[in-house]
N, C-alpha and C positions, 0 to 999 in steps of 0.2 A: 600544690607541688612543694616538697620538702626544701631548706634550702640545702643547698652546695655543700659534701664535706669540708671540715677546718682541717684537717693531718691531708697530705699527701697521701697516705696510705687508704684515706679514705675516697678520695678522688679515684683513684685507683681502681679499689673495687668499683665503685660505682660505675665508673669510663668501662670498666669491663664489663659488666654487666648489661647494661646502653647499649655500647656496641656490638656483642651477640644480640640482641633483642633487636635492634636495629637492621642489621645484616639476615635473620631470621624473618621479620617481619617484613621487608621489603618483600623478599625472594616465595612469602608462604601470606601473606596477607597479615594486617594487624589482627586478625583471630587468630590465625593460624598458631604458632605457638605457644604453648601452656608456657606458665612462669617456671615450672620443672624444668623444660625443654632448655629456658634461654638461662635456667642457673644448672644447668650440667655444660652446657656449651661456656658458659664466663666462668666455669670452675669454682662457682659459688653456691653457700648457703642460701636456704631461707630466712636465718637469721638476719642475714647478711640486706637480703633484697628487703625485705622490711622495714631494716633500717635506715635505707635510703629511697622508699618508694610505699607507697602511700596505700597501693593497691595497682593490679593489674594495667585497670585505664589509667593511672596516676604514669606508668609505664610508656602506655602507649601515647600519652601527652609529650613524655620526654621523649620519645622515639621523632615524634614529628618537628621537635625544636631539633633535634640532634640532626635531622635530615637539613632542615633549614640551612643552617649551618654549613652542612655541608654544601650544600648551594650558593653558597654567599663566600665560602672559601672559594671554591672551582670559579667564582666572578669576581675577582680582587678590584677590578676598576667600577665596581656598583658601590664600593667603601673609600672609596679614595677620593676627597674634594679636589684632587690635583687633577684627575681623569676626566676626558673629558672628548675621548674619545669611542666613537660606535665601535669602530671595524676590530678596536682590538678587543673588546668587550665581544662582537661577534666571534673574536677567534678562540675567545678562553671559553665559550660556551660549546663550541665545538669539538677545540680541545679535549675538554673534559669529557663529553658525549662517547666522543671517540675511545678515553682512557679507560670507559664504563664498559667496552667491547660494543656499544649501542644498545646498554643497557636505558631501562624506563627511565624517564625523569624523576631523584631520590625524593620529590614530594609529589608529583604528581601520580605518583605511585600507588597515592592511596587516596586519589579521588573515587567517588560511590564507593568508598568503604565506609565512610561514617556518616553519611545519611540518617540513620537511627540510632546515633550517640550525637546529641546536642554539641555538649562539652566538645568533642573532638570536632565536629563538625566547623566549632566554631574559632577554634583554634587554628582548622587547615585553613581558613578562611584568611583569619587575620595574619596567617604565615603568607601566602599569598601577597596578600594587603601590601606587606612589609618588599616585598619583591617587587610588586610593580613599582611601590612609592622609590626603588631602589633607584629603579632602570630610569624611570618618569627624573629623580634628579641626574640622572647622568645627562640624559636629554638636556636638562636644563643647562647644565653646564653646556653642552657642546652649542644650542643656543648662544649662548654667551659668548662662546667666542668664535661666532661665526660659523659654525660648521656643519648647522641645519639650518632650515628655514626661520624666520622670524616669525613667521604666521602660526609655527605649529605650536601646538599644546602640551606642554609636557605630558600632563598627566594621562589626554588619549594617546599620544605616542608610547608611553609606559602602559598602557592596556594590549596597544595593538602589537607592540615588541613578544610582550609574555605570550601574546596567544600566540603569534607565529612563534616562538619557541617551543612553545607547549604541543602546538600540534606539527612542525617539523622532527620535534622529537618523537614523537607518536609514529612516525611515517616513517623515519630513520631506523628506530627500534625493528617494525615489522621487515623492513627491506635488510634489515642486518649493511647499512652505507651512510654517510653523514648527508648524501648528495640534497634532499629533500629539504633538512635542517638548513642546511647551507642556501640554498632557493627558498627558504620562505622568509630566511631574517636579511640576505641579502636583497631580498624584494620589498619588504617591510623599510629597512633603512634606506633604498632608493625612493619610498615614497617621500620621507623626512628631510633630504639631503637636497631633491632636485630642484632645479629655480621655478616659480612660480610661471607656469605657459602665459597666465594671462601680461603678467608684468613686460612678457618680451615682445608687445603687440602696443 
């Protein structure tokens, strides 16, 4: 992947470009549109795309960082070492779900699309990676200061958060209502929170 323009004006196109490809690829699959497609939609050259992208998949690599991103934006308390709390992490996840109309999850979007692209495959992978290690430190922190169990483990609490995200989002999408998302992350962080049964015996 190319690095980053130096001019503003090159960030520019580029951001533009991205984000038709981006917004195109979510809604039509990462096959789905030609490099034509997403430089008539960003009002841009082929000159232009070339000079900031490498080739088509070099595209769809920054497509799936660019979704990331957007992920990690709509969860401000998965960046924040001051955070340290679940419910309001559960509420910006919703939030945003919400804001999306109950649209897909912007990276889970393009699970079994790249099964027969290494490269991307392993890219969704390590974006993933990078999500749960997110959620796994917030856990820790709320650990820390008391506000989950001692017993649990960050890192499978950060496995089992993302999949009830992942598939509350799945279930929220189809029913067109957040109600689904909302019961599987409020269900998931009552596992995390509740006092140990055996302790109270």
């Amino acid at each position: 992947m190319k690095a980053l323009p130096a001019t503003e004006r090159g960030r520019r196109t580029r951001g533009a470009i991205l984000s038709a490809a981006a917004r195109m690829m979510e809604q039509q699959g990462l096959a789905g549109p030609s490099v034509d497609d997403v430089l008539a939609a960003a009002d841009a050259g082929k000159s232009q795309f070339y000079h900031y992208f490498d080739s088509r998949r070099d595209l769809a690599a920054a497509v799936l960082h660019h979704q990331f991103e957007r992920v990690m934006e709509a969860q401000p308390a998965l960046r924040d070492p001051d955070r340290a709390d679940l419910a309001a992490w559960r509420d910006q996840v919703v939030a945003a779900h919400r804001d999306s109309a109950y649209g897909m999850c912007p990276l889970g979007v393009f699970a079994g699309q790249v099964d027969d692209e290494p490269e991307l495959s392993s890219i969704l992978a390590e974006l993933f990676g990078r999500w749960e290690k997110g959620i796994a430190g917030l856990v820790s922190r709320a650990r820390d200061q008391g506000r989950v169990r001692t017993d649990v483990d960050p890192e499978d609490a950060g496995r089992m958060l993302l999949a009830a995200l992942e598939g509350g989002a799945l279930l929220a999408h189809v029913q067109r209502q957040s109600t689904a998302l909302e019961c599987s992350l409020d269900a998931a962080i009552a596992v995390l929170t509740a006092e140990d049964a055996s302790a109270a015996h």
